[in-house]
Kinemage of the C-alpha trace (Angstrom):
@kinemage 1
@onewidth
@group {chain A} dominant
@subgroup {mainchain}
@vectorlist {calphas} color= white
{ca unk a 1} P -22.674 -10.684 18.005
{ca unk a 2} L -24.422 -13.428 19.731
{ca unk a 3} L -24.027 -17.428 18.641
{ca unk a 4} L -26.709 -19.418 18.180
{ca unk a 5} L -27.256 -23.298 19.288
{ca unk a 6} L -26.955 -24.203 14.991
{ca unk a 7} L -23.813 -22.072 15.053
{ca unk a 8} L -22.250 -23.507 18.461
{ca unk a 9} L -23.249 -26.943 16.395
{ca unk a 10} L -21.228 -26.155 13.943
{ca unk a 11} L -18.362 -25.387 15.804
{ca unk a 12} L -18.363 -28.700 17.544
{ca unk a 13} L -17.418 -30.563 14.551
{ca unk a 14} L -14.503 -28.015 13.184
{ca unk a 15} L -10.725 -28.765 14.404
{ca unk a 16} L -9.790 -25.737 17.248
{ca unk a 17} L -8.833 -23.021 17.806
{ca unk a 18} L -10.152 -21.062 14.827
{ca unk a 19} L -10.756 -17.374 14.077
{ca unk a 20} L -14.121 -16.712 13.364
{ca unk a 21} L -15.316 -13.456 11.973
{ca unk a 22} L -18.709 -12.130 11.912
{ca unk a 23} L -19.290 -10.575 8.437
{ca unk a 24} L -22.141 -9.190 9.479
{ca unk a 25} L -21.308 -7.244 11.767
{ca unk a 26} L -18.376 -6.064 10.093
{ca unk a 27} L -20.627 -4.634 7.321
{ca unk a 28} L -23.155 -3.030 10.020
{ca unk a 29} L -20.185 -1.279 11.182
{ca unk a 30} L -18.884 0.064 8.137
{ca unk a 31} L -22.267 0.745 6.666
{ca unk a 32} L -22.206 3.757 10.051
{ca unk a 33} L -18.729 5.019 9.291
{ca unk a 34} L -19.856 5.169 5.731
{ca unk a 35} L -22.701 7.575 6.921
{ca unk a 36} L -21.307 9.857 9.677
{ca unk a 37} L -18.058 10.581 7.520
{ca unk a 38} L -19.971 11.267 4.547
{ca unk a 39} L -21.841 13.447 6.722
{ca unk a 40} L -18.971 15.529 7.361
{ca unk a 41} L -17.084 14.613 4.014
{ca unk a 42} L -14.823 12.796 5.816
{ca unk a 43} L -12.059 10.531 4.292
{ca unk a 44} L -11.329 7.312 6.259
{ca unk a 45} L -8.277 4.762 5.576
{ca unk a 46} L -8.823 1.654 6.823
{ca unk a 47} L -5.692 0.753 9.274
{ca unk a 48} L -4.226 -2.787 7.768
{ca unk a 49} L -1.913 -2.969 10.905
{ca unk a 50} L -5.424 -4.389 12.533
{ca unk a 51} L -6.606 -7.350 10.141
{ca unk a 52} L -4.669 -7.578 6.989
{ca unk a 53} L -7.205 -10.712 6.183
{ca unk a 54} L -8.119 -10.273 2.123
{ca unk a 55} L -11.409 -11.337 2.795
{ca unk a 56} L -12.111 -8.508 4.931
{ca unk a 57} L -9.522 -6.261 3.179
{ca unk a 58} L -12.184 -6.566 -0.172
{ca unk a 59} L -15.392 -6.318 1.938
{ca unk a 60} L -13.657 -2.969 3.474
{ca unk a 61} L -12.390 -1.678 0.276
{ca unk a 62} L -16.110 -2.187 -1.452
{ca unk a 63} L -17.357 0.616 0.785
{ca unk a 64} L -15.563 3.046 -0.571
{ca unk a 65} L -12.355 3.164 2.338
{ca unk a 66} L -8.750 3.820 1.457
{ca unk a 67} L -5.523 2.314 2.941
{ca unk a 68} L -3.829 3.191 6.079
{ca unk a 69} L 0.060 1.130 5.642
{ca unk a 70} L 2.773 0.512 7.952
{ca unk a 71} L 4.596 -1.617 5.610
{ca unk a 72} L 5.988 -2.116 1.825
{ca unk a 73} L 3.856 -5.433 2.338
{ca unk a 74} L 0.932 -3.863 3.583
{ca unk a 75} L 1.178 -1.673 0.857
{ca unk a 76} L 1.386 -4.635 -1.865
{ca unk a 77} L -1.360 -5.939 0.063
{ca unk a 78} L -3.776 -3.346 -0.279
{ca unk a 79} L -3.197 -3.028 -3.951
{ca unk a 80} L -3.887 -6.949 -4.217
{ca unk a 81} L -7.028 -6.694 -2.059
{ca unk a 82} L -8.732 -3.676 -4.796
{ca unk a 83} L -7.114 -0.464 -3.191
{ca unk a 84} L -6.409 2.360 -5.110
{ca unk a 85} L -2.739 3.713 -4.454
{ca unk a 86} L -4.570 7.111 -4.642
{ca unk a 87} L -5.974 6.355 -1.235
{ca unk a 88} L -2.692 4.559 0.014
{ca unk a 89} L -1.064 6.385 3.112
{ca unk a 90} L 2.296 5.098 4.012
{ca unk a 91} L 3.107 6.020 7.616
{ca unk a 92} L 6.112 4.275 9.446
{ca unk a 93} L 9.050 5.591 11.630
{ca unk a 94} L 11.411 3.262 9.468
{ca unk a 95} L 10.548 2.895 6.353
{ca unk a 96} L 13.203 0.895 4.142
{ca unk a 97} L 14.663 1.722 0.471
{ca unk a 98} L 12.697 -1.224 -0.652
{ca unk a 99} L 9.370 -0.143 1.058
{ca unk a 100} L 10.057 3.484 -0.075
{ca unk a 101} L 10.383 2.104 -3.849
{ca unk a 102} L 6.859 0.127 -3.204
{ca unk a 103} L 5.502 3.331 -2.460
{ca unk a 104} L 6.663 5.387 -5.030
{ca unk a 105} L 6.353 2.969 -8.083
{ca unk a 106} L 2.528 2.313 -7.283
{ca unk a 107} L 2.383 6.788 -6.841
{ca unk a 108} L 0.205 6.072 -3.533
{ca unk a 109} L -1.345 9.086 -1.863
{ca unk a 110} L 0.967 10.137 0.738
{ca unk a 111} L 4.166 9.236 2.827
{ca unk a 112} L 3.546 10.217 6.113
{ca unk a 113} L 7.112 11.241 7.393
{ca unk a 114} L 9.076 11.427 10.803
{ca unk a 115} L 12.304 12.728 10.611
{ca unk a 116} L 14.677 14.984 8.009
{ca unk a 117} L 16.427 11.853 7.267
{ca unk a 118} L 13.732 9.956 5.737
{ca unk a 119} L 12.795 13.324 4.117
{ca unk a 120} L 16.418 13.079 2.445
{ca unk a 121} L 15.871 9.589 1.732
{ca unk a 122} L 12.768 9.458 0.383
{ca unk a 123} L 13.765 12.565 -2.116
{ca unk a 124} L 17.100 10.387 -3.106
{ca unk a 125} L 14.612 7.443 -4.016
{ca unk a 126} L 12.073 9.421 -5.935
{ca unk a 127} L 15.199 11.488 -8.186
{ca unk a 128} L 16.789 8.009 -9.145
{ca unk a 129} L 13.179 6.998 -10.659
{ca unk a 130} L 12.176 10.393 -12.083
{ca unk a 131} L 9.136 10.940 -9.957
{ca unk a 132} L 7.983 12.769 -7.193
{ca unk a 133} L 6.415 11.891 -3.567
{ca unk a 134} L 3.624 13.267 -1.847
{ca unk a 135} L 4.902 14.058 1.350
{ca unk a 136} L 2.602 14.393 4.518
{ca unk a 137} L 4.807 15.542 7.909
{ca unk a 138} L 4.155 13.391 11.137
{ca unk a 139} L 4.124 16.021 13.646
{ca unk a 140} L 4.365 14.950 17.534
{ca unk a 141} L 1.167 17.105 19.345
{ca unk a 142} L 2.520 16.403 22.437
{ca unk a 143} L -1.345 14.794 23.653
{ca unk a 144} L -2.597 12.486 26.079
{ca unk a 145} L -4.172 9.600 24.932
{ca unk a 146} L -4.953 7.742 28.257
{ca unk a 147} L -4.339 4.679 27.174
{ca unk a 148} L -1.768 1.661 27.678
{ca unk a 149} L 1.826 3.341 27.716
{ca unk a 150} L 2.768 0.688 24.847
{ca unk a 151} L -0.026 2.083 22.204
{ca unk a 152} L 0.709 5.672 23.673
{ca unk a 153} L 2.234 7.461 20.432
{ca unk a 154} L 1.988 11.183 20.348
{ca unk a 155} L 3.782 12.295 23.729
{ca unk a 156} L 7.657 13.676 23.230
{ca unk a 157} L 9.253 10.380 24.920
{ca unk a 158} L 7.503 8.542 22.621
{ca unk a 159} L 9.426 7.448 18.938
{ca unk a 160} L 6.887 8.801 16.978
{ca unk a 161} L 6.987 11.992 15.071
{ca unk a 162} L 8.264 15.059 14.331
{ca unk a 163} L 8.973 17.523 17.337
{ca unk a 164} L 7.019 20.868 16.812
{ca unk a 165} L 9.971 22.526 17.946
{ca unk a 166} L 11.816 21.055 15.183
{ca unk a 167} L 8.896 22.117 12.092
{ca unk a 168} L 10.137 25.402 10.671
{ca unk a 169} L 14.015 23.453 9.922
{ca unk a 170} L 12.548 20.616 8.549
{ca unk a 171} L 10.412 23.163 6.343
{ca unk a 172} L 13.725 25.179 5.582
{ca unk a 173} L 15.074 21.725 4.634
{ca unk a 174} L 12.361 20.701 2.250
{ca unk a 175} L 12.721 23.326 0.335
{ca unk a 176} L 15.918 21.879 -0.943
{ca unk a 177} L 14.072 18.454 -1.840
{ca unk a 178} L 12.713 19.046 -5.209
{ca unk a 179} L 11.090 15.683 -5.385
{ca unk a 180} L 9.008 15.746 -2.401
{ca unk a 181} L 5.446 18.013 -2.227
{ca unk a 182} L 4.561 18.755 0.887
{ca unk a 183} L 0.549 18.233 0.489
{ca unk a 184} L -0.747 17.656 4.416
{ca unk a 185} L -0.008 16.962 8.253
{ca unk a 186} L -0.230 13.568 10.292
{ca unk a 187} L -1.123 13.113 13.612
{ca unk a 188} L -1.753 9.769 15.417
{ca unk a 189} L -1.294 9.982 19.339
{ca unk a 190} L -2.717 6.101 19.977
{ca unk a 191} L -4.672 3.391 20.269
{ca unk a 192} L -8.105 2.400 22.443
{ca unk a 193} L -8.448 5.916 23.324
{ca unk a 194} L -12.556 5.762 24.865
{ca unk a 195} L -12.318 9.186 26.245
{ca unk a 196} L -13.407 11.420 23.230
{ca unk a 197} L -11.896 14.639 25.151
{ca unk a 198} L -8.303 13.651 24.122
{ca unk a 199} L -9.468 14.288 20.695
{ca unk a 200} L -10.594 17.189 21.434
{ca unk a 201} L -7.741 18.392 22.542
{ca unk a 202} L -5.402 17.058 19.696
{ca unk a 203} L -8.045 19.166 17.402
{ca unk a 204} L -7.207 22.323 19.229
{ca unk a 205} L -3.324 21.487 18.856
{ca unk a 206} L -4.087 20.994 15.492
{ca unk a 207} L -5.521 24.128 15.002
{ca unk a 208} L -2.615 26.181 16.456
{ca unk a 209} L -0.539 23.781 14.002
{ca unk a 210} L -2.511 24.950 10.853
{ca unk a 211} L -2.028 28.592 12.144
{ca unk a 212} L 1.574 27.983 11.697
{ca unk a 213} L 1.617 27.082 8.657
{ca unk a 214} L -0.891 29.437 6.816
{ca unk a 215} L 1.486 32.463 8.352
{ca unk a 216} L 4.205 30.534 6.058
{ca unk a 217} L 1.863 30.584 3.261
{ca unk a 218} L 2.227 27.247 2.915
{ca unk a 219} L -1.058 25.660 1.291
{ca unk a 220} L -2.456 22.459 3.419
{ca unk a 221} L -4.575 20.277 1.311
{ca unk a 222} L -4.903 17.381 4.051
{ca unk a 223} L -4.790 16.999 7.316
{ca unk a 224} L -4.590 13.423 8.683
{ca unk a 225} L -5.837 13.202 12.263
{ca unk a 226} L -4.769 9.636 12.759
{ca unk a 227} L -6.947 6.817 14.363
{ca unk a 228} L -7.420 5.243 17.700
{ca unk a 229} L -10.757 5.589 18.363
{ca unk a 230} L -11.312 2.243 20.848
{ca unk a 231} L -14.104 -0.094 21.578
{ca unk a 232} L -16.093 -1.737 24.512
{ca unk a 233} L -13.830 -4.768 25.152
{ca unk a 234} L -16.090 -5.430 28.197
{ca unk a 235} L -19.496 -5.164 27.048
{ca unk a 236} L -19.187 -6.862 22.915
{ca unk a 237} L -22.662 -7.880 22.726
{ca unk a 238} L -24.255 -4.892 23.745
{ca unk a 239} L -21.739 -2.552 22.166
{ca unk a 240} L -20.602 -4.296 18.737
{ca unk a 241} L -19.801 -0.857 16.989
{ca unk a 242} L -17.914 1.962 18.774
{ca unk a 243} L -19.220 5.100 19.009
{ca unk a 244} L -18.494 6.886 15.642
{ca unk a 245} L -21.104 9.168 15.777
{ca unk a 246} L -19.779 11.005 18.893
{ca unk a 247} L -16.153 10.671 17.858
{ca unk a 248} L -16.365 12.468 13.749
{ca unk a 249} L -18.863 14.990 15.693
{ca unk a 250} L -15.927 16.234 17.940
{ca unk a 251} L -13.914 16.719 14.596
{ca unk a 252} L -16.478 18.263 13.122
{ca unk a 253} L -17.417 20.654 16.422
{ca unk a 254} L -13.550 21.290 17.328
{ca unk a 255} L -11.302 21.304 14.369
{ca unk a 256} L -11.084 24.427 11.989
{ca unk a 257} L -11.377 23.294 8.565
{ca unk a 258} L -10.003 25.373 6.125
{ca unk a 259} L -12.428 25.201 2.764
{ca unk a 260} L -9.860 23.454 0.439
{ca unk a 261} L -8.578 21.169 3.411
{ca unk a 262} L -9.680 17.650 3.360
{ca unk a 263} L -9.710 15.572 6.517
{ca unk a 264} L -8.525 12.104 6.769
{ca unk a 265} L -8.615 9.612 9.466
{ca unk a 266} L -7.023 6.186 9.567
{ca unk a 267} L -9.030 3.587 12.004
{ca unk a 268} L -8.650 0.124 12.390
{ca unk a 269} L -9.335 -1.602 15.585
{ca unk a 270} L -13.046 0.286 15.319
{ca unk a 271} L -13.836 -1.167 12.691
{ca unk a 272} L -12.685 -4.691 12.736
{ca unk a 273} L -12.663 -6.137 15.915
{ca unk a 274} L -15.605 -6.666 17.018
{ca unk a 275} L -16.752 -8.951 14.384
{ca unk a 276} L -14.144 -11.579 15.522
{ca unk a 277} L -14.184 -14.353 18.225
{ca unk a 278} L -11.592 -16.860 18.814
{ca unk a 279} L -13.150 -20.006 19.148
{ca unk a 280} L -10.981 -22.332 21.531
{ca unk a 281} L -12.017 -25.649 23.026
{ca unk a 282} L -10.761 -26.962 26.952
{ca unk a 283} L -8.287 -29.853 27.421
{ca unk a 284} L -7.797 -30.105 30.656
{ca unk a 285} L -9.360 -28.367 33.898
{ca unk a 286} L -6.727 -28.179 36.459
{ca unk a 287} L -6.853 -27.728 40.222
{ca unk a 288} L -4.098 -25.513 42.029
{ca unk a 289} L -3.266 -24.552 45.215
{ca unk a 290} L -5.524 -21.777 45.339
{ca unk a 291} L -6.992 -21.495 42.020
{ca unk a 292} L -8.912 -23.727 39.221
{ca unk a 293} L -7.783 -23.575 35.614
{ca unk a 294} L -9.303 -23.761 31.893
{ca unk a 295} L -6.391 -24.735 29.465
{ca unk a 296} L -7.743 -24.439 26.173
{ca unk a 297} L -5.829 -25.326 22.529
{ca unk a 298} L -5.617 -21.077 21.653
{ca unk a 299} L -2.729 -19.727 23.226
{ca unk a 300} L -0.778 -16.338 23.108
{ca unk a 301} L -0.049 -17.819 19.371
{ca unk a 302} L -3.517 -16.634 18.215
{ca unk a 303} L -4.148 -13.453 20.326
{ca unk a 304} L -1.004 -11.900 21.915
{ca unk a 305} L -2.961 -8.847 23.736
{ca unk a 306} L -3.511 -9.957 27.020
{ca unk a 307} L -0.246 -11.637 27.406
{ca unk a 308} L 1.875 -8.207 25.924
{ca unk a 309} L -0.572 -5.252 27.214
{ca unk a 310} L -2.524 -7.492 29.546
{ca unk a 311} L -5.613 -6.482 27.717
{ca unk a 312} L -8.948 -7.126 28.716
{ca unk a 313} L -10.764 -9.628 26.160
{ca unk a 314} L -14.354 -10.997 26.808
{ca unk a 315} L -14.952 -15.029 27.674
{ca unk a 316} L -17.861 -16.831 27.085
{ca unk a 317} L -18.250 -20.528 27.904
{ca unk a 318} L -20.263 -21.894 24.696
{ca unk a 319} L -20.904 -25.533 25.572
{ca unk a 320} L -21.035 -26.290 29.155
{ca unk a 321} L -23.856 -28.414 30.321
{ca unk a 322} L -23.452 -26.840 33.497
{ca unk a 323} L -25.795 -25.050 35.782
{ca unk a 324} L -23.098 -24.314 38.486
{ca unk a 325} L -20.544 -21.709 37.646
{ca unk a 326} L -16.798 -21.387 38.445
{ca unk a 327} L -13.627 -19.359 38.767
{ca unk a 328} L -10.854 -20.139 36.190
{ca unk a 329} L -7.630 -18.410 34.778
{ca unk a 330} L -7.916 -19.193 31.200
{ca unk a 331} L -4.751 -19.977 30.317
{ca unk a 332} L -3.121 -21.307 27.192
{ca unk a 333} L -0.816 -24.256 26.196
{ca unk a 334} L 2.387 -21.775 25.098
{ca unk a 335} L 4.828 -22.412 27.992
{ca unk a 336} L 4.565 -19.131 29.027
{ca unk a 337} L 3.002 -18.056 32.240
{ca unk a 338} L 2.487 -14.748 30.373
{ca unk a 339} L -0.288 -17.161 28.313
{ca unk a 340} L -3.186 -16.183 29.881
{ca unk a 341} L -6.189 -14.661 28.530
{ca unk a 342} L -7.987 -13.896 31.904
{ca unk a 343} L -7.510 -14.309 35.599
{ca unk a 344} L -10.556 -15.093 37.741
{ca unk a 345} L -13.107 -15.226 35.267
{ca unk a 346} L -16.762 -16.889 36.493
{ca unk a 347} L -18.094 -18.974 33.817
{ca unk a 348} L -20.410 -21.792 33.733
{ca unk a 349} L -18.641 -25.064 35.273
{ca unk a 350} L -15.928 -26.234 32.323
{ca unk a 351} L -15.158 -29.686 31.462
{ca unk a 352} L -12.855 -31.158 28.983
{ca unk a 353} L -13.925 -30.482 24.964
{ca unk a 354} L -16.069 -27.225 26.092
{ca unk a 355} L -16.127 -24.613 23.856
{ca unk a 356} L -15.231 -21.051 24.640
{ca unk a 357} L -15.360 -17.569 22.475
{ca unk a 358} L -12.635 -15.139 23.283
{ca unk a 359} L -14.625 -11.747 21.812
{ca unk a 360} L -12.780 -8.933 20.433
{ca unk a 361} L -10.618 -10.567 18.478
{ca unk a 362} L -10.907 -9.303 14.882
{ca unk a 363} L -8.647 -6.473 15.897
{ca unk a 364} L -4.389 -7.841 16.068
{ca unk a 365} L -5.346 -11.338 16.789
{ca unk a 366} L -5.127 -13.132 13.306
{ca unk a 367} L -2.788 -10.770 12.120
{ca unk a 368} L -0.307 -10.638 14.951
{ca unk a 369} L -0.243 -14.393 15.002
{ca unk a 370} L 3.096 -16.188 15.534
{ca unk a 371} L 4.572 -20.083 15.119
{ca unk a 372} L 6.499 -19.859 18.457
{ca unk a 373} L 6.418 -23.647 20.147
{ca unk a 374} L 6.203 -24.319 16.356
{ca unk a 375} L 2.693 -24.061 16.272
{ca unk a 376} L 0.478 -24.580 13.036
{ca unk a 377} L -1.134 -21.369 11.504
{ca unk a 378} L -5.171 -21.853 12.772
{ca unk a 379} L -8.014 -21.838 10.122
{ca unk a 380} L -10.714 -19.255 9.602
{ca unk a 381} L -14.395 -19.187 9.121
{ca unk a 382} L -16.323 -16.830 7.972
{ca unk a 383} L -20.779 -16.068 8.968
{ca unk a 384} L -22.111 -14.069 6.523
């Protein structure tokens, strides 16, 4: 995604910091998950925890995606965008009664579960209302993701899961719960992951997993291998859709499929985020002892990432007049020193009302947005 001078025109006359979300490309990239995972007849849930805007929610939903929830909200919210709860996964190390009761009154998919309690729980819920829950167990693989510790979910230390050492008591245990069918596995071991080889290797755990349970004669008819395929955060423009090809082929070339098995995978972040920009404008250009900065209106309020995982996001000056360039920290108005969005960062020479795109921001940007310093809730455009 690339904006032109009419488009940069535009902006100039619309009240920053906005989100601004490139339809486009967002259908260019679902139009190539659509084809490789109907290649392999894959099903793919769309992640809400990435961009629960409806807008996008409805465009997603209209190619033929189900829901991936972390929430009773989320839930409600992919109902209300044109979700069917029959392609509703509810994953969640703490799920409440009142979430559990969203689920189980709209009959979605699958509860993905991580611990005997919530087994117990969700089994207490489901007697009191005379139905009964799909149940999907979150297993802990024990893999690598090589990725920031804080996205990191499917190593022992972390929260997530169910210890494989724990699986055959939780099995004996589920027998008890006559309102839960067990119908799949769920595996998720984090977020950004570029290096497709940790996939391959949670495939391979998987496959000793399966093993397991066909020796218990217990009938799989899913197997969710989670998400967390990630994205060129450096290079937007000449990578605006990650490499899906590649990563359903290792799933394809690695995992053992059993014929009445279907495969499920729940991305977000691939999808979504690199059809939005943050469009931001420059108040003030300060000099410091040793460094020059851009303060612009968008602050850790709009896109948290690089201030809580000090994540990488593109910059691009849009209005200079400049022919001389500069090095700026981009820093935000949030007092904060944490507000930052990058730290010696040459752009074109920036002076007050400039315009600047912060890239990658379709994925937790809008949707991780916060009021802190009482700060209003931004607008959002849309190109089609």
């Amino acid at each position: 995604m690339s904006f032109t001078a009419q488009q940069i025109q535009s902006f100039k006359k619309i009240e920053t910091p906005f989100y601004y979300y490139d339809l486009r490309v967002l259908r260019a990239t679902l139009e190539i998950v659509q084809q490789y995972s109907k290649q392999y007849e894959y099903v793919v849930h769309y992640a809400l925890k990435a961009n629960a805007n409806l807008r996008i929610l409805h465009l997603i939903e209209k190619y033929g995606l189900g829901a991936d929830c972390v929430s009773g909200n989320e839930v409600l919210r992919a109902v209300e965008a044109g979700f069917s709860p029959s392609h509703i996964a509810f994953a969640g190390v703490g799920k409440t009664d009142k979430e559990i009761l969203t689920g189980l009154r709209h009959h979605i998919f699958s509860f993905n579960c991580e611990s005997v309690q919530e087994l117990e729980v969700i089994n207490e819920l489901a007697a009191q209302i005379n139905t009964k829950a799909r149940i999907a167990l979150r297993l802990n693989p024990n893999v690598e993701a090589d990725t920031h510790h804080y996205i990191t979910t499917g190593l022992h230390e972390n929260k997530f899961g169910i210890s494989l050492q724990d699986l055959p008591a939780i099995l004996d245990k589920m027998a008890q719960l006559k309102n839960l069918e067990l119908t799949g596995i769920h595996f998720h071991i984090g977020s950004q992951i570029t290096n497709l080889d940790n996939f391959k290797k949670l495939c391979l755990k998987i496959n000793e997993i399966v093993k397991f349970f066909d020796e218990k004669q217990i009938k799989l008819t899913h197997i969710n291998v989670g998400g967390g395929l990630g994205i060129d955060y450096l290079q937007p423009n000449v990578n605006p859709i990650a490499d899906f090809a590649n990563y359903f082929g290792v799933f394809h070339q690695y995992l053992q499929r059993r014929p009445h098995q279907a495969i499920h995978f729940e991305l977000g972040r691939a999808i979504v985020a690199q059809c939005g920009s943050l469009i931001s404008k420059v108040l003030f250009v300060k000099e410091g002892q040793q460094k020059k900065f851009a303060i612009i209106d968008a602050g850790m309020t709009e896109l948290i990432r690089p201030a809580l995982y000090q994540a990488h996001h593109e910059i691009e000056a849009l209005t200079p007049e400049a022919t001389t360039a500069t090095v700026y920290d981009i820093v935000g108005p949030i007092c904060e020193s944490s507000d930052c969005f990058g730290t010696d960062r040459k752009l074109p020479t920036l002076q007050r009302g400039d315009l600047v795109a912060i890239r990658s921001a379709g994925a937790y940007g809008e949707v991780m947005a916060s009021q802190y310093n009482l700060r209003e809730k931004v607008r959002v455009l849309y190109n089609e």
